[in-house]
PyMOL Python script that loads the backbone (N, CA, C, O; Angstrom):
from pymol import cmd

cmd.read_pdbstr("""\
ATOM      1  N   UNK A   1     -70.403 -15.617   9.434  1.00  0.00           N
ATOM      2  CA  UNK A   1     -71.063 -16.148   8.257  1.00  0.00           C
ATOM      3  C   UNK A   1     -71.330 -15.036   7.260  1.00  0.00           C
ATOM      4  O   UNK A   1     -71.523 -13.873   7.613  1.00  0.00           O
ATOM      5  N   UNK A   2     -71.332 -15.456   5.965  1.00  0.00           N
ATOM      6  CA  UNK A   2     -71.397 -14.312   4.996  1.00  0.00           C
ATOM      7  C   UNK A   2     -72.712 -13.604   4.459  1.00  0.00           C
ATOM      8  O   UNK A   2     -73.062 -12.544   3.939  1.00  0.00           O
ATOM      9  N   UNK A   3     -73.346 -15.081   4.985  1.00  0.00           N
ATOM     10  CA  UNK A   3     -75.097 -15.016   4.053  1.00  0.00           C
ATOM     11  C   UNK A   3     -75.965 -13.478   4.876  1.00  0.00           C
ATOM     12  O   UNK A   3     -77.023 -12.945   4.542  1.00  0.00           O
ATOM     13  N   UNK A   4     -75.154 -13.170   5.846  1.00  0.00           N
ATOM     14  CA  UNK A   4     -76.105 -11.880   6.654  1.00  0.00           C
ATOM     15  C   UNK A   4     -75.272 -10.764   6.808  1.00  0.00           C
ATOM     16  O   UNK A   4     -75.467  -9.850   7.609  1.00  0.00           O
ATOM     17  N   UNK A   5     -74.187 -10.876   5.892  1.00  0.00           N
ATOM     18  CA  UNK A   5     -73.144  -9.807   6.012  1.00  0.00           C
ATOM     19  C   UNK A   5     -73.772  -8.132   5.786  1.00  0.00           C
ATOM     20  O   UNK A   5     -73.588  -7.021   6.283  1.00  0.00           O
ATOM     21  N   UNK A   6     -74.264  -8.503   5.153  1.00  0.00           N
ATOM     22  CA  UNK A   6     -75.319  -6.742   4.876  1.00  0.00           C
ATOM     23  C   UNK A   6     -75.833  -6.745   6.210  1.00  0.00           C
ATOM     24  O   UNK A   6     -75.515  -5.809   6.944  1.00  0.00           O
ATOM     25  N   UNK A   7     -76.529  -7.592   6.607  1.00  0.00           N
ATOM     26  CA  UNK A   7     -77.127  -7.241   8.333  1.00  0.00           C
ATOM     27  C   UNK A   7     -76.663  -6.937   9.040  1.00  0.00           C
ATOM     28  O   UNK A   7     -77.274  -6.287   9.889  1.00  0.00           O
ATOM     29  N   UNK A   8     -74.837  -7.268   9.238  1.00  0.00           N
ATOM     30  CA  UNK A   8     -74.191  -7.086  10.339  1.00  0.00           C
ATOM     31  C   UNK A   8     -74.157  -5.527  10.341  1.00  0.00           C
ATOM     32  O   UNK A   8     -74.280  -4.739   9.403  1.00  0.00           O
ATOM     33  N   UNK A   9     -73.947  -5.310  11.722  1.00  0.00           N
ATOM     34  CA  UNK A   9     -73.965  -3.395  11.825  1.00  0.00           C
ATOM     35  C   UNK A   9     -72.748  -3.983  12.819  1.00  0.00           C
ATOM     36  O   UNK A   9     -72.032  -3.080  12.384  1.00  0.00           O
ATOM     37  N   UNK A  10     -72.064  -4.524  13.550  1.00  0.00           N
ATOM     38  CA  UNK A  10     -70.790  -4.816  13.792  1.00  0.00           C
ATOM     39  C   UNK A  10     -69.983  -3.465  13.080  1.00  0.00           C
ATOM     40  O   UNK A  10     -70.373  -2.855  12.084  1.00  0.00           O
ATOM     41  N   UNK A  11     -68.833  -3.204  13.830  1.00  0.00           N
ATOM     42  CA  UNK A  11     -67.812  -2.316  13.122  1.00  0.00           C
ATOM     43  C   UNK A  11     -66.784  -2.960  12.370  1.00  0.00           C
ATOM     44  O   UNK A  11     -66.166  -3.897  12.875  1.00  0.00           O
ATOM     45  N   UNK A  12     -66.526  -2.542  11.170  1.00  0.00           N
ATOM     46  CA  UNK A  12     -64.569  -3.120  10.889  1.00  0.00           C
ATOM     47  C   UNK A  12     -63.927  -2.511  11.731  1.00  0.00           C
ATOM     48  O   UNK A  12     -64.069  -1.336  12.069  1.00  0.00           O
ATOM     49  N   UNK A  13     -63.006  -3.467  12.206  1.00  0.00           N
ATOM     50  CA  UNK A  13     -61.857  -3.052  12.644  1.00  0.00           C
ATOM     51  C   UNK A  13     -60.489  -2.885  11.775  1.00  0.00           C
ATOM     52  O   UNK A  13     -59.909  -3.870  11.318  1.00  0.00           O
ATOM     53  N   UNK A  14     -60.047  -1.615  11.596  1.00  0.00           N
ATOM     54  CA  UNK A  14     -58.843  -1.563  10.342  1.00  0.00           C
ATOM     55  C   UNK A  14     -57.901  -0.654  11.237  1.00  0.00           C
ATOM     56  O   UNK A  14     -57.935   0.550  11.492  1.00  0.00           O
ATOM     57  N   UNK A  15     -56.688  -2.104  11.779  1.00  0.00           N
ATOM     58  CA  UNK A  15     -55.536  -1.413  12.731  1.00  0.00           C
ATOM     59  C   UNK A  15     -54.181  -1.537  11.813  1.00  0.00           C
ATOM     60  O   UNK A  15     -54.154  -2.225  10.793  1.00  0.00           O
ATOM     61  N   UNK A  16     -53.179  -0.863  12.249  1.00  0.00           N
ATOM     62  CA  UNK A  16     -51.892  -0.613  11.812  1.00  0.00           C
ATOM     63  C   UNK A  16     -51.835  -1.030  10.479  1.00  0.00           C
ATOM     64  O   UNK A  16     -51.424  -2.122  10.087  1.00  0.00           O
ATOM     65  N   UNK A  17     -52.321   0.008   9.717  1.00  0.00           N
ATOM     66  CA  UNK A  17     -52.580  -0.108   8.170  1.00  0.00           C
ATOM     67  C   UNK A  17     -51.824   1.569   7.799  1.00  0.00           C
ATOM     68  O   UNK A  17     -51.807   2.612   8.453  1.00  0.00           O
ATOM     69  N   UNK A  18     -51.290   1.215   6.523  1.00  0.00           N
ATOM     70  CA  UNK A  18     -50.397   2.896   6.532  1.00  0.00           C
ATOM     71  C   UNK A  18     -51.343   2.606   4.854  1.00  0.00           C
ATOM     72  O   UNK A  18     -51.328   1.623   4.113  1.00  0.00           O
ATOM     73  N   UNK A  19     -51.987   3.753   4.755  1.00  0.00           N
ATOM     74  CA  UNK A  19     -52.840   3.687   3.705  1.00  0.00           C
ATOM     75  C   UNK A  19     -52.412   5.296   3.045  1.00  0.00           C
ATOM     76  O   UNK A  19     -52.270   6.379   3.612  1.00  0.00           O
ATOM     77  N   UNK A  20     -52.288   4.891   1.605  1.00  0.00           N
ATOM     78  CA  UNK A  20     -51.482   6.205   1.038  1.00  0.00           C
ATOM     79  C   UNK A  20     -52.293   6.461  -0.140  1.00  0.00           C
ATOM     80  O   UNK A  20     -52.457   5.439  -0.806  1.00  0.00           O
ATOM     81  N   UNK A  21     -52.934   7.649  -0.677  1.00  0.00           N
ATOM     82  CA  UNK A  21     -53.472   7.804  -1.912  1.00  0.00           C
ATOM     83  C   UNK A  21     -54.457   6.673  -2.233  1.00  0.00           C
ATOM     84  O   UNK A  21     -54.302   5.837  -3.123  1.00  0.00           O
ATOM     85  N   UNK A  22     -56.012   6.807  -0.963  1.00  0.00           N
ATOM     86  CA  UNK A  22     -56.337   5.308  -1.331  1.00  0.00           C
ATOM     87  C   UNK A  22     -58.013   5.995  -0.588  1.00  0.00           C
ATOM     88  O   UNK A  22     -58.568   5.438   0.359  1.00  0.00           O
ATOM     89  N   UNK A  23     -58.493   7.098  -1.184  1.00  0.00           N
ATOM     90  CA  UNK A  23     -59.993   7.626  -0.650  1.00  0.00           C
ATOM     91  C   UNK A  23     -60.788   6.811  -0.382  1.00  0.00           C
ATOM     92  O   UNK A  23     -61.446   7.411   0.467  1.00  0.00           O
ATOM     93  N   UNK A  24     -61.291   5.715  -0.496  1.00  0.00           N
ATOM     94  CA  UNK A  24     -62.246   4.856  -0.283  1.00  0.00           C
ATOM     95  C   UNK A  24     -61.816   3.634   1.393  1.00  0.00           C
ATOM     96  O   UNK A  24     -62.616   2.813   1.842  1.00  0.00           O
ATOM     97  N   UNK A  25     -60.481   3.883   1.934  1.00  0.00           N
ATOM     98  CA  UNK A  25     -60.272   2.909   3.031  1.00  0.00           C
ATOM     99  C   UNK A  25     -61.135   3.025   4.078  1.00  0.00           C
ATOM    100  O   UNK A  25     -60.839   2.335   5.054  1.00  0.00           O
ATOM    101  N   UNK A  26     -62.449   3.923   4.191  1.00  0.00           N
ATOM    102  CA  UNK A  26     -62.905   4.023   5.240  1.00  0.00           C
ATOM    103  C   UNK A  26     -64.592   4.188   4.935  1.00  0.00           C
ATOM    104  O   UNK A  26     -65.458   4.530   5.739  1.00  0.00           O
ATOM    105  N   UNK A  27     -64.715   3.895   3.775  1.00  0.00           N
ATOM    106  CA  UNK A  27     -65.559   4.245   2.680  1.00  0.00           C
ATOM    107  C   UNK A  27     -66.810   3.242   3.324  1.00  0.00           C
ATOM    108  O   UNK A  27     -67.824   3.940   3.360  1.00  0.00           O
ATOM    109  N   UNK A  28     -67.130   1.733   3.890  1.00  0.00           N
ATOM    110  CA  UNK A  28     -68.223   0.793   4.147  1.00  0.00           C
ATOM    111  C   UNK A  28     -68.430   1.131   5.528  1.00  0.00           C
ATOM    112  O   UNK A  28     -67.441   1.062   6.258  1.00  0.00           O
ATOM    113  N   UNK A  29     -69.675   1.532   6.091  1.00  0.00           N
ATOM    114  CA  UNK A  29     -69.561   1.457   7.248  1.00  0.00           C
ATOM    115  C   UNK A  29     -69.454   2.507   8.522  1.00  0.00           C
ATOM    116  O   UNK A  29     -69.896   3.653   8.431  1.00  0.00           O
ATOM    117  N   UNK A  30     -68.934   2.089   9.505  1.00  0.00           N
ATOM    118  CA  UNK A  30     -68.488   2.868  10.498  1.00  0.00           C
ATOM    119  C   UNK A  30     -67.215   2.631  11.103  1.00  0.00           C
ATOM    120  O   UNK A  30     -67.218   2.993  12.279  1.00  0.00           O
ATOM    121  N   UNK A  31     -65.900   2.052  10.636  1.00  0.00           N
ATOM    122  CA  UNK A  31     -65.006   1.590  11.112  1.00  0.00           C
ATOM    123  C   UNK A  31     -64.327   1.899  12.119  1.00  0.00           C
ATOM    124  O   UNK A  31     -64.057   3.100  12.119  1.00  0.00           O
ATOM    125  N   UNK A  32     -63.816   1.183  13.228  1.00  0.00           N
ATOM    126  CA  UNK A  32     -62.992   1.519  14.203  1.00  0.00           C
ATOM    127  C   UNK A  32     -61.725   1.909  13.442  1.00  0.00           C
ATOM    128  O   UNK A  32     -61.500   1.465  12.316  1.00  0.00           O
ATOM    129  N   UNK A  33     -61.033   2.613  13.975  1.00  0.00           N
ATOM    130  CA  UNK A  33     -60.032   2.889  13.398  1.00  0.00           C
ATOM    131  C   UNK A  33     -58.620   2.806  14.316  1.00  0.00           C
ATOM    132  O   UNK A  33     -58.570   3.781  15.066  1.00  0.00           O
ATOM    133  N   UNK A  34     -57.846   2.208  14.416  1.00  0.00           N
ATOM    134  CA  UNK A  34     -56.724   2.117  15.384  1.00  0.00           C
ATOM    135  C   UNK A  34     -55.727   2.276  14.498  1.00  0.00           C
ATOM    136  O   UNK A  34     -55.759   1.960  13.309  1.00  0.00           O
ATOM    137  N   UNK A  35     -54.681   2.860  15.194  1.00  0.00           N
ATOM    138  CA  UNK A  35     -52.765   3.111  14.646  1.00  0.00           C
ATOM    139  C   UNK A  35     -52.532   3.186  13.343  1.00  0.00           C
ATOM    140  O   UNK A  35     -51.552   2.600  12.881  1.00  0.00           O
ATOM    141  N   UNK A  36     -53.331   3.869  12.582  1.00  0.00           N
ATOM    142  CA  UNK A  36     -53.245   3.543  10.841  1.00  0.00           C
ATOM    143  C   UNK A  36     -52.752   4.950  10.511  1.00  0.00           C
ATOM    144  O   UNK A  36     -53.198   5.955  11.064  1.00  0.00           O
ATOM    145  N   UNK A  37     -51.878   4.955   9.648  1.00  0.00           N
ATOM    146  CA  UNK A  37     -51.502   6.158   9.158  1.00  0.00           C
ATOM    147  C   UNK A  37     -51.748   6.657   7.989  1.00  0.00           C
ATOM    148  O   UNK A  37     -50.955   6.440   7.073  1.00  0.00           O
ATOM    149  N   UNK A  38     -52.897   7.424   7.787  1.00  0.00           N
ATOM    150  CA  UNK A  38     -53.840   7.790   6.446  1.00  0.00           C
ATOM    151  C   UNK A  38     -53.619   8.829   6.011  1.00  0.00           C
ATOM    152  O   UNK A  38     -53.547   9.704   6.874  1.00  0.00           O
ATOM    153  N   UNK A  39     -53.466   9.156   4.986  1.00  0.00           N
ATOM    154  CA  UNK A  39     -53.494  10.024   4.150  1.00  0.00           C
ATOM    155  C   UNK A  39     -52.212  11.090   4.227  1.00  0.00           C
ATOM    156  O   UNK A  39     -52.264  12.260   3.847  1.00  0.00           O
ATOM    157  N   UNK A  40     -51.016  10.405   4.821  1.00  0.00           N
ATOM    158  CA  UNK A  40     -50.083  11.387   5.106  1.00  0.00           C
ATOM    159  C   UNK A  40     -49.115  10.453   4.093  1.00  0.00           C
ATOM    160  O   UNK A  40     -49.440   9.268   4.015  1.00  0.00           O
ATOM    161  N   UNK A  41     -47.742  10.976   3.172  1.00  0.00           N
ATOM    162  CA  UNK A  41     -46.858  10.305   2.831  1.00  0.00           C
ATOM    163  C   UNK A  41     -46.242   9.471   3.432  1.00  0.00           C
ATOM    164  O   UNK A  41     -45.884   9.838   4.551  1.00  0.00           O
ATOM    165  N   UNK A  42     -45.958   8.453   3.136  1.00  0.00           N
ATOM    166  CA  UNK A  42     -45.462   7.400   4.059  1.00  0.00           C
ATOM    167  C   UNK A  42     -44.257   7.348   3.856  1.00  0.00           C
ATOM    168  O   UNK A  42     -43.812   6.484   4.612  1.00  0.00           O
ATOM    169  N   UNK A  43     -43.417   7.809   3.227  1.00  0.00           N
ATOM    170  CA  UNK A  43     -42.267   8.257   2.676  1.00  0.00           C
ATOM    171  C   UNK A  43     -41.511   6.981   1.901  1.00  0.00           C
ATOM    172  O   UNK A  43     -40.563   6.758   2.655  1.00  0.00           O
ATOM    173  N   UNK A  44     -41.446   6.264   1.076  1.00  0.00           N
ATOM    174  CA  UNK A  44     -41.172   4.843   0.414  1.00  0.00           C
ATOM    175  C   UNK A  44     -40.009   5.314   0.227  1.00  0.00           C
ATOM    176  O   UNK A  44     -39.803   6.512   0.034  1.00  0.00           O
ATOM    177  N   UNK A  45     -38.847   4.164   0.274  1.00  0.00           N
ATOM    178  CA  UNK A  45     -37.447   4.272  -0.179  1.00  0.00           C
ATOM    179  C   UNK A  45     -37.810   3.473  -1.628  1.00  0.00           C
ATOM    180  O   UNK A  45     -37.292   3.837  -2.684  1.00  0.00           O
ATOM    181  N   UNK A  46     -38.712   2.397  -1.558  1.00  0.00           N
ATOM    182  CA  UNK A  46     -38.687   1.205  -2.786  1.00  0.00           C
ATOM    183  C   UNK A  46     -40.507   0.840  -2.487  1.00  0.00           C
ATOM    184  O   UNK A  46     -41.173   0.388  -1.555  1.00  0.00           O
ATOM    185  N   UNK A  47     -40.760   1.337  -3.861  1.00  0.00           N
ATOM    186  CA  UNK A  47     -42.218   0.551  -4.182  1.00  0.00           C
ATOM    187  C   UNK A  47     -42.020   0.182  -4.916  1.00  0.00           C
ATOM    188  O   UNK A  47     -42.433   0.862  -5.856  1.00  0.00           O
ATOM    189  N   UNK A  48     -41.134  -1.371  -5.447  1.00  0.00           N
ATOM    190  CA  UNK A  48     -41.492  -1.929  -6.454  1.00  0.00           C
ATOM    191  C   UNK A  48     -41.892  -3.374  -5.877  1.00  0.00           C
ATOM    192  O   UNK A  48     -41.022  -4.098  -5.393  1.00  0.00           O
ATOM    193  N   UNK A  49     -43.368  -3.806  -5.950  1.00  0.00           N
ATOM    194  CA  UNK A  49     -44.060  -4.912  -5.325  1.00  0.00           C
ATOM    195  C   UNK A  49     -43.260  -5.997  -6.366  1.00  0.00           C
ATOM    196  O   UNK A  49     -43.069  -5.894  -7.578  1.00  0.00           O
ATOM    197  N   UNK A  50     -42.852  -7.121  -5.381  1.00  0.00           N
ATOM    198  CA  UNK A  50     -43.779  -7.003  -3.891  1.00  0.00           C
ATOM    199  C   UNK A  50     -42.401  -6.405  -2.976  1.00  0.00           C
ATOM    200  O   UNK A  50     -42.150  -6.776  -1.829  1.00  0.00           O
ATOM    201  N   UNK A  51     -41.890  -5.779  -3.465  1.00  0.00           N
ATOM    202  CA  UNK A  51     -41.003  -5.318  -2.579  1.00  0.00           C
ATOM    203  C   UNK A  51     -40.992  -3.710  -1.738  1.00  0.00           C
ATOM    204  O   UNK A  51     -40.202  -2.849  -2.124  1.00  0.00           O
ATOM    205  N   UNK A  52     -41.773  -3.491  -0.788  1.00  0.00           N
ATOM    206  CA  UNK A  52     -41.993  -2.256  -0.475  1.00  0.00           C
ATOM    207  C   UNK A  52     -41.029  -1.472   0.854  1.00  0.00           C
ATOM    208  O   UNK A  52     -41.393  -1.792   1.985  1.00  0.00           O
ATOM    209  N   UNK A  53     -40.196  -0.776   0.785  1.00  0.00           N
ATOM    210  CA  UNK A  53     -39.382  -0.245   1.734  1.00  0.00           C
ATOM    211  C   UNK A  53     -39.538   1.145   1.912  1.00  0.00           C
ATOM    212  O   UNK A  53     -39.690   1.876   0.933  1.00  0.00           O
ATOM    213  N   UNK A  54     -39.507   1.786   3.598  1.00  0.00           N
ATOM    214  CA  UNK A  54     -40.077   2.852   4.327  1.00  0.00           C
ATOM    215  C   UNK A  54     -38.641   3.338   4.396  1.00  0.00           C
ATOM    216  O   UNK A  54     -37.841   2.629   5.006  1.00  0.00           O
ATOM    217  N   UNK A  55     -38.179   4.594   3.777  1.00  0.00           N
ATOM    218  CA  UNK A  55     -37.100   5.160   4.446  1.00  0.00           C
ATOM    219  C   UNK A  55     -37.394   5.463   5.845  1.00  0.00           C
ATOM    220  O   UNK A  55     -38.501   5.455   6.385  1.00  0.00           O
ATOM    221  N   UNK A  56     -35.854   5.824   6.541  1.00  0.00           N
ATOM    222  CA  UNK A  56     -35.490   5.839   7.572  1.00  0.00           C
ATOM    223  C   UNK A  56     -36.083   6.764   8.078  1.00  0.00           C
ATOM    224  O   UNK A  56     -36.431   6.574   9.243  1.00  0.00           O
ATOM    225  N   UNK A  57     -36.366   7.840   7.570  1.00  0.00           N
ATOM    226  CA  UNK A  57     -36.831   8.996   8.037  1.00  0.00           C
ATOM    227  C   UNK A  57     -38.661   9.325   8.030  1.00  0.00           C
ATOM    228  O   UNK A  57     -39.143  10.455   8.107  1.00  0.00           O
ATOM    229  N   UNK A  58     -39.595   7.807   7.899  1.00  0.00           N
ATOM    230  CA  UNK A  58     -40.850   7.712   7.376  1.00  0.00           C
ATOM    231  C   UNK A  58     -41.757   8.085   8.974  1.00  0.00           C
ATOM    232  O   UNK A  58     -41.564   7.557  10.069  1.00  0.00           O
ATOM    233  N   UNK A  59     -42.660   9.058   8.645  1.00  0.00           N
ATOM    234  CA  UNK A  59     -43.999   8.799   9.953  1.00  0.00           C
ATOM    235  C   UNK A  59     -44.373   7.573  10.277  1.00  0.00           C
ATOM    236  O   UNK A  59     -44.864   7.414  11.394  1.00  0.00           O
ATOM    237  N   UNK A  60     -44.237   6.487   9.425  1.00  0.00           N
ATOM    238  CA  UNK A  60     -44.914   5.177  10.241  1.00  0.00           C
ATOM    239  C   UNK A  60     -43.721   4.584  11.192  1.00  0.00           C
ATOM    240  O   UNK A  60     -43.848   3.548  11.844  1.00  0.00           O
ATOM    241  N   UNK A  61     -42.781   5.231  11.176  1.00  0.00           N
ATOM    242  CA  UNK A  61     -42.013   4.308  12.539  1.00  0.00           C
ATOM    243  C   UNK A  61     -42.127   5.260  13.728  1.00  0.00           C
ATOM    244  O   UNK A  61     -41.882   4.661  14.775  1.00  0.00           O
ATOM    245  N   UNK A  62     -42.474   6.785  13.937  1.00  0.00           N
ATOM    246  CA  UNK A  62     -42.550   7.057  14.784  1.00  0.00           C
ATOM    247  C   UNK A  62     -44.070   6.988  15.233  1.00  0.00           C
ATOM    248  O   UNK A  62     -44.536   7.710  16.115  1.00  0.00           O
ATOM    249  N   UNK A  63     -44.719   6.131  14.596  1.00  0.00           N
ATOM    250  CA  UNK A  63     -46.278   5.275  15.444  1.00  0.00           C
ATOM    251  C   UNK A  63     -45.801   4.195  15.660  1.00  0.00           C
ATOM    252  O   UNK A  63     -46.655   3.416  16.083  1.00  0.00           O
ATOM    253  N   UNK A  64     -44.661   3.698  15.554  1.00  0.00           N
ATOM    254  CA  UNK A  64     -44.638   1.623  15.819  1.00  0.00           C
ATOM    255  C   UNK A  64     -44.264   0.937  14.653  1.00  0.00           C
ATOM    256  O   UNK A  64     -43.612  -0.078  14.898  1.00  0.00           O
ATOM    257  N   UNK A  65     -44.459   1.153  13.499  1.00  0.00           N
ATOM    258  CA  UNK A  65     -44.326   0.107  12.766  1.00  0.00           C
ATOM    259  C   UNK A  65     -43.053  -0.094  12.060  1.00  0.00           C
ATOM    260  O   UNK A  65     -42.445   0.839  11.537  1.00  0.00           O
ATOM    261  N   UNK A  66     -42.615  -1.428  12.044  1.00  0.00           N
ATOM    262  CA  UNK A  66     -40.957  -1.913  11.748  1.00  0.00           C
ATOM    263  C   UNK A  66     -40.694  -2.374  10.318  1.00  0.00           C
ATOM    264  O   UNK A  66     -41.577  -3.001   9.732  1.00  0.00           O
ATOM    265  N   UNK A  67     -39.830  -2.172   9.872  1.00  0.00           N
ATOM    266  CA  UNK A  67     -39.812  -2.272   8.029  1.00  0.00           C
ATOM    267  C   UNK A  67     -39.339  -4.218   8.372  1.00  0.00           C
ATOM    268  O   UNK A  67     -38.376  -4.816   8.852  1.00  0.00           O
ATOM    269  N   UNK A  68     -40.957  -4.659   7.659  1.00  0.00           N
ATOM    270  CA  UNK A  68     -40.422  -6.232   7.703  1.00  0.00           C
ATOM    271  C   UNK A  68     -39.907  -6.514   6.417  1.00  0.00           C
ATOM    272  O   UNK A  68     -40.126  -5.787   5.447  1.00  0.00           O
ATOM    273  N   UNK A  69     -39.130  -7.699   6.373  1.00  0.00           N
ATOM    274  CA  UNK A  69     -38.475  -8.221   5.075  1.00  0.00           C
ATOM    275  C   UNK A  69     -39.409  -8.428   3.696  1.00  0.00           C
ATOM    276  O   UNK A  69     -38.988  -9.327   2.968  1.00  0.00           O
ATOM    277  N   UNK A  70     -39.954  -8.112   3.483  1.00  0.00           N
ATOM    278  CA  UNK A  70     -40.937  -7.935   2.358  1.00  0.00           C
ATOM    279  C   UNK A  70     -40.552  -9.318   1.817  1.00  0.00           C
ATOM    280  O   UNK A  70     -41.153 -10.381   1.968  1.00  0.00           O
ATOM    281  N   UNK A  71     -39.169  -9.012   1.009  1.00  0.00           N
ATOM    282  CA  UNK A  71     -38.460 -10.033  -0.404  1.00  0.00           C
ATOM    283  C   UNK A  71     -38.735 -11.611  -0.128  1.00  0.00           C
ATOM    284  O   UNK A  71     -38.864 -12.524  -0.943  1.00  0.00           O
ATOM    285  N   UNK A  72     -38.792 -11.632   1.596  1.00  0.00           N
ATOM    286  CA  UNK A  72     -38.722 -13.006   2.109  1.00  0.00           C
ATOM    287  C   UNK A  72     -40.254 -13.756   2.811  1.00  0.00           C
ATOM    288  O   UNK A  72     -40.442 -14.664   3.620  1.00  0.00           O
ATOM    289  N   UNK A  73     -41.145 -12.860   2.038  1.00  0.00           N
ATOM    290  CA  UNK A  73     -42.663 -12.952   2.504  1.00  0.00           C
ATOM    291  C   UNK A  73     -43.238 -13.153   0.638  1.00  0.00           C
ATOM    292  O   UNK A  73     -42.911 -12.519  -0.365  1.00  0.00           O
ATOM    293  N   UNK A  74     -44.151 -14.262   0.823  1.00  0.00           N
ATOM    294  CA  UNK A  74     -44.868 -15.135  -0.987  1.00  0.00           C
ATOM    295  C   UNK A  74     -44.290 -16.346  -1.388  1.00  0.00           C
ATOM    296  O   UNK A  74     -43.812 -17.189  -0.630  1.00  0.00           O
ATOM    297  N   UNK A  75     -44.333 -16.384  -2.260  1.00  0.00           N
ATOM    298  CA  UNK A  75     -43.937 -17.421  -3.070  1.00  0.00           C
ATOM    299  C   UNK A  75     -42.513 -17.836  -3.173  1.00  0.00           C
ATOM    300  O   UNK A  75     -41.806 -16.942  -3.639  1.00  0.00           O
ATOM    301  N   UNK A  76     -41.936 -18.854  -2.894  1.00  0.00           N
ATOM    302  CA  UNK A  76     -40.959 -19.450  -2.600  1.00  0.00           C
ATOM    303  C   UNK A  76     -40.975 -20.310  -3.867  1.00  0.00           C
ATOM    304  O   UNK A  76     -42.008 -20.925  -4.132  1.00  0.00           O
ATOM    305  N   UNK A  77     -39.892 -20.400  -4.681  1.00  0.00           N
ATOM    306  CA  UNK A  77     -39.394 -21.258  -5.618  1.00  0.00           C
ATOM    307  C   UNK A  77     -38.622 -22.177  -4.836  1.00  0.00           C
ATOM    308  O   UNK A  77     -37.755 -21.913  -4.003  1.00  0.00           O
ATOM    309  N   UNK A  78     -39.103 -23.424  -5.258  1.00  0.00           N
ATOM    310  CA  UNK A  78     -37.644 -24.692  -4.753  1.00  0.00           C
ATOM    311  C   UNK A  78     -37.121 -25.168  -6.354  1.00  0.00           C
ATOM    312  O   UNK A  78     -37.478 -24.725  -7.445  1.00  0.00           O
ATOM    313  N   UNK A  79     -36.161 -26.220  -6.023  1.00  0.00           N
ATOM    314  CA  UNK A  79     -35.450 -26.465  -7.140  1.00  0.00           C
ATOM    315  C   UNK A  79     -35.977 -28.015  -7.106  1.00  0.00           C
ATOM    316  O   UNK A  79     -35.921 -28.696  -8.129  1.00  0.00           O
ATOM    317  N   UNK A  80     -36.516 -28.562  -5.820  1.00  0.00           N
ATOM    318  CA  UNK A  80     -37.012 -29.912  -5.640  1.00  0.00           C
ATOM    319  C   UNK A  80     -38.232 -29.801  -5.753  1.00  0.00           C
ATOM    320  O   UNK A  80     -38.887 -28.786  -5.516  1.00  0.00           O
ATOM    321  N   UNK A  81     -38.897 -31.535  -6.373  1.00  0.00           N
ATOM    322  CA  UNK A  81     -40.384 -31.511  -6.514  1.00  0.00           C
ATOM    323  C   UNK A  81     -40.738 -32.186  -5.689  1.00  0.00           C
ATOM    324  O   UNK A  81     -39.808 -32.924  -5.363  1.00  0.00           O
ATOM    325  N   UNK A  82     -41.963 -32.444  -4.900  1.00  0.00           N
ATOM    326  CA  UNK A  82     -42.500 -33.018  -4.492  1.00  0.00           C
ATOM    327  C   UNK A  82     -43.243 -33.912  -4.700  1.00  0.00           C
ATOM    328  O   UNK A  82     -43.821 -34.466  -3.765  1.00  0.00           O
TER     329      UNK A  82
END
""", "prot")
cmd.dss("prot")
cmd.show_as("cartoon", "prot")
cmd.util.cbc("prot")
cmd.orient("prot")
């Protein structure tokens, strides 16, 4: 519930997040912190949102994380109406 959100002393949990040029991600709180790769270059082949691609050679795949299809993740145009 939101109405006691200042009360909660609960931790965030902020996992497998690759956070780049972004000082404040850890900024509320006391956060757990799991598999996130902070403050190191993440090495981008393509940042043009929403299309974001990790060259081959990036630190976040040698922690786990897999370059998903970005282009095929939002908003979907059809040509039919409903």
């Amino acid at each position: 519930m939101l109405f006691d959100i200042l009360q909660d002393t609960r931790p965030n949990v902020l996992a497998r997040n690759i956070v780049y040029k972004c000082a404040r991600f850890t900024d509320r709180g006391k956060p757990q912190l799991i598999d996130n790769l902070v403050g190191v270059d993440p090495m981008f082949e393509t940042f043009q949102l929403p299309v974001v691609k990790l060259r081959k050679d990036s630190p976040a795949f040698k922690m786990g994380f897999k370059q998903i299809p970005a282009e095929k993740i939002g908003l979907i145009l059809s040509e039919k109406k409903r």
